[in-house]
Jmol script that loads the backbone (N, CA, C; Angstrom):
load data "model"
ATOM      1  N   UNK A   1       0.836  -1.169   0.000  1.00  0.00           N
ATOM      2  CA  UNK A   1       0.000   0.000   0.000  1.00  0.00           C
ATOM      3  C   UNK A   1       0.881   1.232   0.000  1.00  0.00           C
ATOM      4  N   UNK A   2       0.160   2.264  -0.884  1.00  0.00           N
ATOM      5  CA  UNK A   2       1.154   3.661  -0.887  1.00  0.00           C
ATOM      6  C   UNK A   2       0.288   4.433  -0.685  1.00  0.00           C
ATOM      7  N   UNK A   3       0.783   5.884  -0.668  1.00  0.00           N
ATOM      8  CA  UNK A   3      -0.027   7.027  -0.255  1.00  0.00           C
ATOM      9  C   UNK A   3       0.543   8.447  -1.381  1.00  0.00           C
ATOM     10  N   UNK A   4       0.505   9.406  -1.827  1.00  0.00           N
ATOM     11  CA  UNK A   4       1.268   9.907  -2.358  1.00  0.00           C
ATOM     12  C   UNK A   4       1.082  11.441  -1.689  1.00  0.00           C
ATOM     13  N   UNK A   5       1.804  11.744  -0.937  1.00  0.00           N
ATOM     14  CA  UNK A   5       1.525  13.279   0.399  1.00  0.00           C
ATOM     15  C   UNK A   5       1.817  14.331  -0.929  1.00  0.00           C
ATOM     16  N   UNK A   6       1.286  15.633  -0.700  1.00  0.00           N
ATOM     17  CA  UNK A   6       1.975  16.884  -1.719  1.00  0.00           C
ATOM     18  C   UNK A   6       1.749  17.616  -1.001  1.00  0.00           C
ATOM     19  N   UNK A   7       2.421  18.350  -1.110  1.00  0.00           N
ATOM     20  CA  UNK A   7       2.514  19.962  -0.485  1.00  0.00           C
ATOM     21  C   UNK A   7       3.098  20.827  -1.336  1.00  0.00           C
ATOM     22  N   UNK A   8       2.547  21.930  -1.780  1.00  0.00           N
ATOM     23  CA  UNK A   8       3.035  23.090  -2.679  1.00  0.00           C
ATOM     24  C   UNK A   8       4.388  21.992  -3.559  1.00  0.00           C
ATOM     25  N   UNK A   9       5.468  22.287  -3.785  1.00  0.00           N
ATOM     26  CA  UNK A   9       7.037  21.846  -4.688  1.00  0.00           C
ATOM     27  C   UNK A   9       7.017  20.736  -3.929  1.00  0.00           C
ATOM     28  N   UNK A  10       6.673  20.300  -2.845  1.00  0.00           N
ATOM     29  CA  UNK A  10       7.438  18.708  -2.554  1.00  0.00           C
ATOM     30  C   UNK A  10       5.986  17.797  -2.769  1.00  0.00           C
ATOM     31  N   UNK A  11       6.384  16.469  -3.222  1.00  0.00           N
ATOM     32  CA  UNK A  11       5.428  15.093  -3.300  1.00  0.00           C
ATOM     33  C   UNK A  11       6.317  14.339  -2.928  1.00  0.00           C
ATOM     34  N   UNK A  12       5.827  13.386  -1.497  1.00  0.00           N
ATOM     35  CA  UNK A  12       6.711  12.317  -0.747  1.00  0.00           C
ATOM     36  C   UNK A  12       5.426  11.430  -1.245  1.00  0.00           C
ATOM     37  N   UNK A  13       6.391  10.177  -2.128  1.00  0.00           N
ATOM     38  CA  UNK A  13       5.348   8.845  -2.398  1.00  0.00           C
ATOM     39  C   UNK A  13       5.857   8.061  -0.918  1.00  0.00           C
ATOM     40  N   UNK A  14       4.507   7.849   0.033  1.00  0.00           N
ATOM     41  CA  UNK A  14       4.643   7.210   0.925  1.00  0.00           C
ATOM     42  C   UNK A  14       4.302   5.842   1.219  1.00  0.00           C
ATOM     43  N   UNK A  15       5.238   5.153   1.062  1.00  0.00           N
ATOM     44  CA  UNK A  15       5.056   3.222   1.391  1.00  0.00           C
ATOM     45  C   UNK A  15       5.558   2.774   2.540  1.00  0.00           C
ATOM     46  N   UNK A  16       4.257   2.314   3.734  1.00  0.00           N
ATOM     47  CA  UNK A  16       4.129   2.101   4.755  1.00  0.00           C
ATOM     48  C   UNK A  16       4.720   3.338   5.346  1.00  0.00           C
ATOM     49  N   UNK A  17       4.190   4.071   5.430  1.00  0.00           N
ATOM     50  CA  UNK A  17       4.260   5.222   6.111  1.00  0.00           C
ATOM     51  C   UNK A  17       6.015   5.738   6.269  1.00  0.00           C
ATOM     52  N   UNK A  18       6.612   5.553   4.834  1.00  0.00           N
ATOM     53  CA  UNK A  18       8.262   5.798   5.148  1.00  0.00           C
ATOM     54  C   UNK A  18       8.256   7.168   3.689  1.00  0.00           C
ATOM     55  N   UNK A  19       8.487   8.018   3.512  1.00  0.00           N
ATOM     56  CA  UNK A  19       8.832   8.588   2.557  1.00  0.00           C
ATOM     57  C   UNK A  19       9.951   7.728   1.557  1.00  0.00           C
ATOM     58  N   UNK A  20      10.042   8.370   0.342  1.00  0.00           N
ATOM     59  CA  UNK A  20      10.766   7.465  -0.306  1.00  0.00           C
ATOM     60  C   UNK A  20      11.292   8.705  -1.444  1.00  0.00           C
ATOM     61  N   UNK A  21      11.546   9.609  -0.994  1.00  0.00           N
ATOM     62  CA  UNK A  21      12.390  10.476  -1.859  1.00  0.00           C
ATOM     63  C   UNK A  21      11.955  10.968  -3.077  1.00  0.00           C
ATOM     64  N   UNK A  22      10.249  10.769  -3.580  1.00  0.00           N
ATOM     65  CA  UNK A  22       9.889  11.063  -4.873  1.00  0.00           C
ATOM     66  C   UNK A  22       9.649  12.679  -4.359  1.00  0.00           C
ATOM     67  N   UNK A  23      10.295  13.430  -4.879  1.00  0.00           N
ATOM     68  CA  UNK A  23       9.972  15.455  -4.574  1.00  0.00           C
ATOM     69  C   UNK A  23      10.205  16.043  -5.964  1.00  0.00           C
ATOM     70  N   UNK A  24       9.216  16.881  -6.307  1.00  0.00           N
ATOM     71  CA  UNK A  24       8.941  16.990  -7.540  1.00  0.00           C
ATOM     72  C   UNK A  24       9.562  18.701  -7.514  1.00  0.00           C
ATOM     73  N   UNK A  25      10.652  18.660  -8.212  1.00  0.00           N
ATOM     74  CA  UNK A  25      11.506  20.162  -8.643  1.00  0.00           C
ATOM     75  C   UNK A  25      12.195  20.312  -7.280  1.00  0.00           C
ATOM     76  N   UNK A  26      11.948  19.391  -5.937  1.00  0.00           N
ATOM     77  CA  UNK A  26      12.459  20.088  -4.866  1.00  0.00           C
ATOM     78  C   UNK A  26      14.192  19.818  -4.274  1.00  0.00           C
ATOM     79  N   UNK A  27      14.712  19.188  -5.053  1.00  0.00           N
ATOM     80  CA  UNK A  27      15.757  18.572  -5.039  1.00  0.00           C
ATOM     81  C   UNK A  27      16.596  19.562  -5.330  1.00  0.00           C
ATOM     82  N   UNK A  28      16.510  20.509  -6.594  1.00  0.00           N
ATOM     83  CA  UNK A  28      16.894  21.366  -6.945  1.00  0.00           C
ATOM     84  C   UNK A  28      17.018  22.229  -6.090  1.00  0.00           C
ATOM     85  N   UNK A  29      16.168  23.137  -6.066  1.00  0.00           N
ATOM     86  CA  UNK A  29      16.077  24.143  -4.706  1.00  0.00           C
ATOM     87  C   UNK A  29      16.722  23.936  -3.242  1.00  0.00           C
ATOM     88  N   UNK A  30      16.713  22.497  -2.867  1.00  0.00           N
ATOM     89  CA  UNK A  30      17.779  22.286  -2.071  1.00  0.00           C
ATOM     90  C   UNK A  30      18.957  22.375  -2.209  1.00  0.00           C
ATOM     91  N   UNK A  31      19.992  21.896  -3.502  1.00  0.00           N
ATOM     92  CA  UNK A  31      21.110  22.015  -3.678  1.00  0.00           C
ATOM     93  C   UNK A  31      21.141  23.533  -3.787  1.00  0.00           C
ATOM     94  N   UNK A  32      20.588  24.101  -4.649  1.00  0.00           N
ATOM     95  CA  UNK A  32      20.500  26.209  -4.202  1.00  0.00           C
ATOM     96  C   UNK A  32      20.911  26.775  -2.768  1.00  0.00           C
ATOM     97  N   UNK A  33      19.818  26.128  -1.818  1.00  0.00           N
ATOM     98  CA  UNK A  33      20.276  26.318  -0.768  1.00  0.00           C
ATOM     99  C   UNK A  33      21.407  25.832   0.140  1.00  0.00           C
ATOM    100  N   UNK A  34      21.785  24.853  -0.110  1.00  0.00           N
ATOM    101  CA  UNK A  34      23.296  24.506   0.368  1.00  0.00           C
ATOM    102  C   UNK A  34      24.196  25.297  -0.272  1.00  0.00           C
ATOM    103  N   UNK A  35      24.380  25.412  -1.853  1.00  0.00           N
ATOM    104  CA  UNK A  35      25.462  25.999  -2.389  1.00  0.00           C
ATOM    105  C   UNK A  35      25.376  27.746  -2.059  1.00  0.00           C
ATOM    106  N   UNK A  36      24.446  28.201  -2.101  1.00  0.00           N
ATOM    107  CA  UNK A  36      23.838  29.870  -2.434  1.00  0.00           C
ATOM    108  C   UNK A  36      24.103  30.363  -0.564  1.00  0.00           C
ATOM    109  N   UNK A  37      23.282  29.450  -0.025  1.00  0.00           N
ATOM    110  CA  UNK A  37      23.111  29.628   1.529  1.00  0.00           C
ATOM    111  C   UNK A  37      22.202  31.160   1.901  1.00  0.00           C
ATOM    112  N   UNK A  38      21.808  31.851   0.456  1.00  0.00           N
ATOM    113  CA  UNK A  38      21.701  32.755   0.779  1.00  0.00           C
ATOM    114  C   UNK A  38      20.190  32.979  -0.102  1.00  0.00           C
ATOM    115  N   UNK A  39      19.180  32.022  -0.455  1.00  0.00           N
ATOM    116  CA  UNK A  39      18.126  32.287  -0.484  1.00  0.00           C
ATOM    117  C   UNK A  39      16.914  32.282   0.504  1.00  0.00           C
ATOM    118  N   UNK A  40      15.772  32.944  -0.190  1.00  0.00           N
ATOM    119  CA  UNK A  40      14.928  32.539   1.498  1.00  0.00           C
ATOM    120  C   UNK A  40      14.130  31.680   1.145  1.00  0.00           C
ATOM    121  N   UNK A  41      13.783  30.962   0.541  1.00  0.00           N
ATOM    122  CA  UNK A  41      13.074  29.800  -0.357  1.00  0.00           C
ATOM    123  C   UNK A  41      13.657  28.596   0.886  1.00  0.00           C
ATOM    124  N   UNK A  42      13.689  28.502   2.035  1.00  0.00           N
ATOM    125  CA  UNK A  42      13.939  27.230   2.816  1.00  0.00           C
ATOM    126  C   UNK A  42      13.373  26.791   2.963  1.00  0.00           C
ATOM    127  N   UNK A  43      13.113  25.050   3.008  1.00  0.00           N
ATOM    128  CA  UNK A  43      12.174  24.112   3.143  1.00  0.00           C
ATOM    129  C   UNK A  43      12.737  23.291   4.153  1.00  0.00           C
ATOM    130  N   UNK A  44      12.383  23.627   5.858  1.00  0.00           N
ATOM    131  CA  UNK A  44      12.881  22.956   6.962  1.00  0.00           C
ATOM    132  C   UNK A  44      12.800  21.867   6.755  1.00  0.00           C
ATOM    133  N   UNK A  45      11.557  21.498   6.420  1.00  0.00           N
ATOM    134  CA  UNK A  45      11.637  19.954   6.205  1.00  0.00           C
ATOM    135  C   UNK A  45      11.949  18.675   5.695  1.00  0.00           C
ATOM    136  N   UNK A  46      12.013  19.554   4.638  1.00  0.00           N
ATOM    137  CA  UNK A  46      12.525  18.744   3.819  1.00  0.00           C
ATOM    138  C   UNK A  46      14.471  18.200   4.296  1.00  0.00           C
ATOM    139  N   UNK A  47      15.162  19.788   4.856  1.00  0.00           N
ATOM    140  CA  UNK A  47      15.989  19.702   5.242  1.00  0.00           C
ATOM    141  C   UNK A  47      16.563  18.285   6.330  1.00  0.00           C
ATOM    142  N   UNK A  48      15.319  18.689   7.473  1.00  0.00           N
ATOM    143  CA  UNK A  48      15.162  17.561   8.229  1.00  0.00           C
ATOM    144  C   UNK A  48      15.144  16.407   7.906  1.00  0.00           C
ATOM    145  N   UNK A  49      14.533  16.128   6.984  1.00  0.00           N
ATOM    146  CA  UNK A  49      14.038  14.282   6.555  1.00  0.00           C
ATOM    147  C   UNK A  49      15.958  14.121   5.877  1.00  0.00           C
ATOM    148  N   UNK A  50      16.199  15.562   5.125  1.00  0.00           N
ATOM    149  CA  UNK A  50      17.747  14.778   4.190  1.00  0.00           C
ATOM    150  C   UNK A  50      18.806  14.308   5.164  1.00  0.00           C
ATOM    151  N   UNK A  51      18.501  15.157   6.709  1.00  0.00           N
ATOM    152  CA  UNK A  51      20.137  14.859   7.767  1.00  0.00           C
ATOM    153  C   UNK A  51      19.481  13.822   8.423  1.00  0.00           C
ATOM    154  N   UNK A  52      18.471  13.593   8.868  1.00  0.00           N
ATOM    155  CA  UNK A  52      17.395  12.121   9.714  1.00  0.00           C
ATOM    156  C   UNK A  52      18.360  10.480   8.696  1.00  0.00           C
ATOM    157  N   UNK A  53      18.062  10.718   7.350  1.00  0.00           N
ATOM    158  CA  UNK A  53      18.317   9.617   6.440  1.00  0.00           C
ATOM    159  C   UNK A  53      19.817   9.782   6.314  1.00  0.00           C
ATOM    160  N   UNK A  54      20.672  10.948   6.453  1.00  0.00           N
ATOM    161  CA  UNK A  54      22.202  10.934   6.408  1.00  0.00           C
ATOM    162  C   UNK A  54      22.440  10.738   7.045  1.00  0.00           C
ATOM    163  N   UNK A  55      22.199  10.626   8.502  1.00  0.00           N
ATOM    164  CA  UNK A  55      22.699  10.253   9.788  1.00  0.00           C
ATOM    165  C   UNK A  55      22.314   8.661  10.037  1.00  0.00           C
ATOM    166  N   UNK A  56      21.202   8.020   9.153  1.00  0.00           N
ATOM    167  CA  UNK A  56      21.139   6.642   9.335  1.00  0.00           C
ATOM    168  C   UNK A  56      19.937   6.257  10.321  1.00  0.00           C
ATOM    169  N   UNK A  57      19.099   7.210  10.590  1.00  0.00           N
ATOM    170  CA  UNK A  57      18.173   7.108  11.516  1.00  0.00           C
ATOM    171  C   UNK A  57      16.502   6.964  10.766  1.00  0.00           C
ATOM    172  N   UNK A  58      16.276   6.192  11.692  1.00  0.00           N
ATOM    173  CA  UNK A  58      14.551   6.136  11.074  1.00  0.00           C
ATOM    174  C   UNK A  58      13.855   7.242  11.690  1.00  0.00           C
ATOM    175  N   UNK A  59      12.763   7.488  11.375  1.00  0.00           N
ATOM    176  CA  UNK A  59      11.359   8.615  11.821  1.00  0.00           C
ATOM    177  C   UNK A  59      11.550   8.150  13.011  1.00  0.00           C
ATOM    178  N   UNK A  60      10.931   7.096  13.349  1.00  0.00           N
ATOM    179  CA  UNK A  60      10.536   6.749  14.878  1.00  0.00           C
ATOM    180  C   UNK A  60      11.504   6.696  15.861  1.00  0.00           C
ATOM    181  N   UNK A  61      12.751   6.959  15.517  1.00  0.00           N
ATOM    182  CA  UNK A  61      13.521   7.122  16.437  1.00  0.00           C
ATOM    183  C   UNK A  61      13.531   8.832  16.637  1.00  0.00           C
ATOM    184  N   UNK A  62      13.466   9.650  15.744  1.00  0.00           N
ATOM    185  CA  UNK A  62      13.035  11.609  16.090  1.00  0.00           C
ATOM    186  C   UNK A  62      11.922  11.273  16.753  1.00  0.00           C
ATOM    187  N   UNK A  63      10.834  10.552  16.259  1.00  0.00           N
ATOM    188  CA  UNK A  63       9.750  10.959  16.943  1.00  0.00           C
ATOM    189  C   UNK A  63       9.680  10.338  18.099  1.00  0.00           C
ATOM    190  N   UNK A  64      10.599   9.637  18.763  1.00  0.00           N
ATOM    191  CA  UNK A  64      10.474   9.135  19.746  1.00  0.00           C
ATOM    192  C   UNK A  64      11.697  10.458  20.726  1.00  0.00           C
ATOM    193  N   UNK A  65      12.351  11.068  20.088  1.00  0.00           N
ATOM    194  CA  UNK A  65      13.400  11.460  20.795  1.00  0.00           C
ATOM    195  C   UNK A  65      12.949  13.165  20.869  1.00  0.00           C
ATOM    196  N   UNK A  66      11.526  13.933  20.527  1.00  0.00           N
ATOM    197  CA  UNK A  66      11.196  14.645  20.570  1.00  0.00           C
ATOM    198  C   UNK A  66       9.633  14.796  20.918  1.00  0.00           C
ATOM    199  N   UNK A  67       9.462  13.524  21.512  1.00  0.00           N
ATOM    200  CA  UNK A  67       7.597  12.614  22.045  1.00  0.00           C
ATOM    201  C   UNK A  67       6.568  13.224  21.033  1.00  0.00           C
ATOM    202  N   UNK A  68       6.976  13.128  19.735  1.00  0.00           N
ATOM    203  CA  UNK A  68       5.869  13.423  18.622  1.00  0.00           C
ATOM    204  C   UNK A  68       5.803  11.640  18.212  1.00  0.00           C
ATOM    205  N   UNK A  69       4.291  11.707  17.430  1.00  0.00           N
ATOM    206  CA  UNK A  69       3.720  10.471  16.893  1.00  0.00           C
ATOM    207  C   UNK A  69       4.518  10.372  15.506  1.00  0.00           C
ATOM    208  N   UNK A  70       4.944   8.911  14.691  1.00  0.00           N
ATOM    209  CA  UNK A  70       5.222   8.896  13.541  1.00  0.00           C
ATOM    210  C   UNK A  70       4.714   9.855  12.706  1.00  0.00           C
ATOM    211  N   UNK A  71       3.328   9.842  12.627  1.00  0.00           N
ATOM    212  CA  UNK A  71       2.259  10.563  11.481  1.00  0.00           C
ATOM    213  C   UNK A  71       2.602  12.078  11.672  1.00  0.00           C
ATOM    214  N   UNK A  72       2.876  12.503  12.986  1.00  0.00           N
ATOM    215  CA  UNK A  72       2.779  14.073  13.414  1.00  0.00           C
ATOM    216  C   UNK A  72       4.238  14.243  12.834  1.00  0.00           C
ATOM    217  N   UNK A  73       5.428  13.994  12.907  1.00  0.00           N
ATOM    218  CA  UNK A  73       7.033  13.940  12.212  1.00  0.00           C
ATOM    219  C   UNK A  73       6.376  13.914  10.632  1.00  0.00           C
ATOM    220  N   UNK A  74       5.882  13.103  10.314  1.00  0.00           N
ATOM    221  CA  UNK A  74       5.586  13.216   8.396  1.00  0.00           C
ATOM    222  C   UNK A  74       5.256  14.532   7.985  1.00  0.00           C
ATOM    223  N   UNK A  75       4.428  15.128   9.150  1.00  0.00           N
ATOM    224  CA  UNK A  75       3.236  16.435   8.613  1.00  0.00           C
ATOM    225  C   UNK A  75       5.153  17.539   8.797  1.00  0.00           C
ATOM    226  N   UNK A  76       5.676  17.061  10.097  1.00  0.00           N
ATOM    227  CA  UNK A  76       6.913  18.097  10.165  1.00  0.00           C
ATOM    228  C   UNK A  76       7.792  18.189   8.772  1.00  0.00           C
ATOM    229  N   UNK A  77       8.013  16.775   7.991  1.00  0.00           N
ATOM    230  CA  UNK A  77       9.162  17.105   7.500  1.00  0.00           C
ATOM    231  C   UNK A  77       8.158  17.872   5.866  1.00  0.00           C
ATOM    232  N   UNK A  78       6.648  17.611   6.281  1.00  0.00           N
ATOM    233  CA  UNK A  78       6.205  18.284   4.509  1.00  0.00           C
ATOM    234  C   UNK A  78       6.316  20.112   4.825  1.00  0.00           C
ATOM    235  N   UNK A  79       6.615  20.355   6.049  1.00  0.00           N
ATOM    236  CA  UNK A  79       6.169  21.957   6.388  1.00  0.00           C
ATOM    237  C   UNK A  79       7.705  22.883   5.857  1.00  0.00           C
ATOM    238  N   UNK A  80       7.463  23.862   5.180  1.00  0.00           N
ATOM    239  CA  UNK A  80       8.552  24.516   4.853  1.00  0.00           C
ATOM    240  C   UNK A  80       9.196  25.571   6.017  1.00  0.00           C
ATOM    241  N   UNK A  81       7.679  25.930   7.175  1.00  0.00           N
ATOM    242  CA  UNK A  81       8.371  26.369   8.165  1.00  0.00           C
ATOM    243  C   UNK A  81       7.867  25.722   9.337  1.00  0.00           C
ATOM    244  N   UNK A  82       8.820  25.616  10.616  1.00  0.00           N
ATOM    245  CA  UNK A  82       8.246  25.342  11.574  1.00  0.00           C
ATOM    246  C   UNK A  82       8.607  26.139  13.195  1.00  0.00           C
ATOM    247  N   UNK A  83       8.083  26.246  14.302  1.00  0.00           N
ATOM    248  CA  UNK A  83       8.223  26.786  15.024  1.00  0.00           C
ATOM    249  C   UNK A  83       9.689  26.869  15.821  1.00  0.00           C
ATOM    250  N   UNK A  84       9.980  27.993  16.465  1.00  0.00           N
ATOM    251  CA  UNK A  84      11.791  27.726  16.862  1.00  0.00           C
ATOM    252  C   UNK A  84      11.842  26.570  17.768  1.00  0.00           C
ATOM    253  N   UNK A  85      10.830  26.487  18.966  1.00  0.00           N
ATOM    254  CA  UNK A  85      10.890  25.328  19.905  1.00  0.00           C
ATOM    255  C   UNK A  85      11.014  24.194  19.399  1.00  0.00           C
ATOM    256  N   UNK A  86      10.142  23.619  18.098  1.00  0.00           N
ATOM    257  CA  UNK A  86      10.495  22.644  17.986  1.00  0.00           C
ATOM    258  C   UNK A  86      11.676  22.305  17.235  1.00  0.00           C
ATOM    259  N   UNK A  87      11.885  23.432  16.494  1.00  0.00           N
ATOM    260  CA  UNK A  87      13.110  23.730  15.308  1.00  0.00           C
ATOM    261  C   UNK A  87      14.505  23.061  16.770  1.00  0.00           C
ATOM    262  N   UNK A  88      14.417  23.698  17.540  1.00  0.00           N
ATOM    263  CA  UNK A  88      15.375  23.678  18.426  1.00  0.00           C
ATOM    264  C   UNK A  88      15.431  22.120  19.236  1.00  0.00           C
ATOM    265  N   UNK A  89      14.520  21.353  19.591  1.00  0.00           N
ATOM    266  CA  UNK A  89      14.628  20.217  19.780  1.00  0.00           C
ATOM    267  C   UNK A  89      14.489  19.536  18.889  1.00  0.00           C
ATOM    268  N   UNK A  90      14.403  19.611  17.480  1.00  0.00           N
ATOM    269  CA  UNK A  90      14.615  18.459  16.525  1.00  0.00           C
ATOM    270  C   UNK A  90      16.435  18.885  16.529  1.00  0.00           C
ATOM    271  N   UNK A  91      16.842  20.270  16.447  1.00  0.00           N
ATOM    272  CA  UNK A  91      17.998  20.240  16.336  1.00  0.00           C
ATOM    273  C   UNK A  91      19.147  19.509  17.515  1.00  0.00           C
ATOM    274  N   UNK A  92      18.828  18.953  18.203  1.00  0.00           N
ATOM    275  CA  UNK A  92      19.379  18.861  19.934  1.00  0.00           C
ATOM    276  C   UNK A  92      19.324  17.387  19.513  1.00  0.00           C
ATOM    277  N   UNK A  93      18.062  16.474  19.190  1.00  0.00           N
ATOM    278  CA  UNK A  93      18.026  15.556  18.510  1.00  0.00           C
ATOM    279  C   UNK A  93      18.902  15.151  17.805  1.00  0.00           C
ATOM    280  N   UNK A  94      19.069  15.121  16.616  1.00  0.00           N
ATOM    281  CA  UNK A  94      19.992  15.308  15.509  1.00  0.00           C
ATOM    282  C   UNK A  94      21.288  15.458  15.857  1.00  0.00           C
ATOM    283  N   UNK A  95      22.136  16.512  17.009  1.00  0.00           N
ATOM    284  CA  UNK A  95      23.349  17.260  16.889  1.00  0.00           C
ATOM    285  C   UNK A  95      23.267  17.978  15.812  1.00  0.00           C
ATOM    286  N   UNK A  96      22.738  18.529  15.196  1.00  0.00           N
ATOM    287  CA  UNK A  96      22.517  19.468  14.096  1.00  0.00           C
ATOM    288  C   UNK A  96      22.224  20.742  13.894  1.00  0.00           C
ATOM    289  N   UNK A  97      22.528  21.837  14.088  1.00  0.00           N
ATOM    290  CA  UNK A  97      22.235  23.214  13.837  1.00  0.00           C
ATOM    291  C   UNK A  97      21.397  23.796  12.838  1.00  0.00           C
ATOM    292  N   UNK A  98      20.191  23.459  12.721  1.00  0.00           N
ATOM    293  CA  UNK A  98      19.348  23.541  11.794  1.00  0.00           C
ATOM    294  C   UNK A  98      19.313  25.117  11.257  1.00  0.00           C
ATOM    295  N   UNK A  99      19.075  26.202  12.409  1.00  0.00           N
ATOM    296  CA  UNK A  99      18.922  27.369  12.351  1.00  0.00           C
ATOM    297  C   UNK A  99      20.273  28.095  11.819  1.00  0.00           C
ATOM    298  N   UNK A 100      21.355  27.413  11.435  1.00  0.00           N
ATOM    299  CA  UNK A 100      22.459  27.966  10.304  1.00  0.00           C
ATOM    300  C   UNK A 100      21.768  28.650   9.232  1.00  0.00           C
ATOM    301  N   UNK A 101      20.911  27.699   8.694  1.00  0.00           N
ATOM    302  CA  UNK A 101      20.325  28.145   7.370  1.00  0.00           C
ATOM    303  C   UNK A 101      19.575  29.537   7.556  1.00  0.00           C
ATOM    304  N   UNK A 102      18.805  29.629   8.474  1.00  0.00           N
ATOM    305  CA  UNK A 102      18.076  31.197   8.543  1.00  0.00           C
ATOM    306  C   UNK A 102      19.102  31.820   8.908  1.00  0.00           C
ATOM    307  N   UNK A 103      20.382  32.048   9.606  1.00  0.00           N
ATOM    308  CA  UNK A 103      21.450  32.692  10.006  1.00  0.00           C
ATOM    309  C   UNK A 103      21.801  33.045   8.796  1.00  0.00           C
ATOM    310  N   UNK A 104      22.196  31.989   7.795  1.00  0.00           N
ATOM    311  CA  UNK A 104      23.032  32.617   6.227  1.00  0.00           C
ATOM    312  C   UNK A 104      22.323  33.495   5.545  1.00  0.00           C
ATOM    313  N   UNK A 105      20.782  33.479   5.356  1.00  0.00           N
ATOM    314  CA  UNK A 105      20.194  34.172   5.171  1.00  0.00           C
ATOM    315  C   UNK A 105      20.136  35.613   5.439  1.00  0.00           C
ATOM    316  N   UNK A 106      19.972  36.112   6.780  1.00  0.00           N
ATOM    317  CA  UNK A 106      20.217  37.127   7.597  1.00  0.00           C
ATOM    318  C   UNK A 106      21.448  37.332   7.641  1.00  0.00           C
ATOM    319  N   UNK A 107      22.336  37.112   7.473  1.00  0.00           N
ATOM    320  CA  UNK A 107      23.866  37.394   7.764  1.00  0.00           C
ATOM    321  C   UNK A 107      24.144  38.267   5.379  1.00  0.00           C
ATOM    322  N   UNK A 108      23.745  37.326   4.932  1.00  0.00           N
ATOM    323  CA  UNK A 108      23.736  37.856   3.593  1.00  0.00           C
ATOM    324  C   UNK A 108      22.884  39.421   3.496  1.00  0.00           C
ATOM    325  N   UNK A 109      21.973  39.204   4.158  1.00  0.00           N
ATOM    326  CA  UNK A 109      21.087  40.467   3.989  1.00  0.00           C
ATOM    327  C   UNK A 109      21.473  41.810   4.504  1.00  0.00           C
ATOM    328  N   UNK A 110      22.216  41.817   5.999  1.00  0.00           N
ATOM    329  CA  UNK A 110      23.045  42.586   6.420  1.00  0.00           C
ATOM    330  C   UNK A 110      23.903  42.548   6.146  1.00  0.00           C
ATOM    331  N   UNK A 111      25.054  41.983   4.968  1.00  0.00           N
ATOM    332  CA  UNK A 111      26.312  42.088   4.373  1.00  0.00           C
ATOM    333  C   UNK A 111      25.814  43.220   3.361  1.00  0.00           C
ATOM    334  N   UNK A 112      24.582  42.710   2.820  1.00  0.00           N
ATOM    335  CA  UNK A 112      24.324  43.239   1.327  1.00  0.00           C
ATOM    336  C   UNK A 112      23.133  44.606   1.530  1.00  0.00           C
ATOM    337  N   UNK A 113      23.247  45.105   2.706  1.00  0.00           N
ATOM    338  CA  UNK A 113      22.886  46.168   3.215  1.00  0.00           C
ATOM    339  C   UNK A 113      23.844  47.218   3.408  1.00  0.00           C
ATOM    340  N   UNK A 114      24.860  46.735   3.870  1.00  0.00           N
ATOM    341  CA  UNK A 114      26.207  47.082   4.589  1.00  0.00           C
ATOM    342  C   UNK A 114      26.805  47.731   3.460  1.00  0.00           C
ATOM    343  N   UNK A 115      26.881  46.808   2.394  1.00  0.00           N
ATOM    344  CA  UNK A 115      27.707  46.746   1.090  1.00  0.00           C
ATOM    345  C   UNK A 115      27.138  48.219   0.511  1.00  0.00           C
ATOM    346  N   UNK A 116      25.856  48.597   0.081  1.00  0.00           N
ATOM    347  CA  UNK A 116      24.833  48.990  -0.274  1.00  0.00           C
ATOM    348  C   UNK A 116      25.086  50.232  -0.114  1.00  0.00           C
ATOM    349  N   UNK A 117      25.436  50.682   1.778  1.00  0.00           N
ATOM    350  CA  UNK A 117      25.326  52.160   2.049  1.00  0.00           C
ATOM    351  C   UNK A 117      26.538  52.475   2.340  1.00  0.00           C
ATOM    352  N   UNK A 118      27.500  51.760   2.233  1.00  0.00           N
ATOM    353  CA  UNK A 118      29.155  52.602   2.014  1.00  0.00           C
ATOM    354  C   UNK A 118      29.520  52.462   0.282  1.00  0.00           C
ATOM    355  N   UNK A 119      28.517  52.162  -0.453  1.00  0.00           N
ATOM    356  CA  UNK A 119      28.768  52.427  -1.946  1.00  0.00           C
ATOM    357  C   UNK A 119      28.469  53.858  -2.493  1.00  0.00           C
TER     358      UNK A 119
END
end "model"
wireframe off; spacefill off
backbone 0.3
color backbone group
């Protein structure tokens, strides 16, 4: 049995409730944001699900290590934003600094502000 989740740019084809990497254009936009670091187009979640599966870990072990349900972690990793509290204990979870990415963001914007009014 499958399921096929969408949300705006991402579609996770879901079999037995595991994502399976089908994301439609969103793959792209991620590598943007790793290489660029400096768009605001971030998709937390997606972020989340890529370091969860690089680190070798299943769902149910986050959702056990942050007392969310399997199903409630799926709805996390389709959301492009999510709240700092939890942003901050999925990151504590993980060992992962999730909130880098909004930092590069903001750190570009005040460079390119900076840049701007001593020109």
């Amino acid at each position: 049995m499958f399921f096929l989740a969408i949300k705006k740019d991402t579609a996770f084809l879901v079999f037995g409730l595991e994502p399976c990497g089908v994301k439609a254009n969103h793959n792209r936009k991620m590598e943007e944001n790793k290489e660029k670091k400096t768009t605001e187009r971030i998709h937390i979640g997606s972020l989340i699900w890529e370091r969860l599966k690089r680190d070798g870990r299943k769902a149910t072990w986050l959702a056990d290590e942050i007392s969310c349900t399997r199903p409630h972690l799926y709805k996390i990793f389709a959301k492009a934003n999510l709240d700092c509290e939890l942003l901050m204990r999925i990151s504590i979870a993980l060992d992962f600094d999730f909130f880098q990415y909004y930092s590069a963001v903001v750190t570009a914007h005040i460079n390119k502000r900076a840049g701007g009014e001593n020109a």
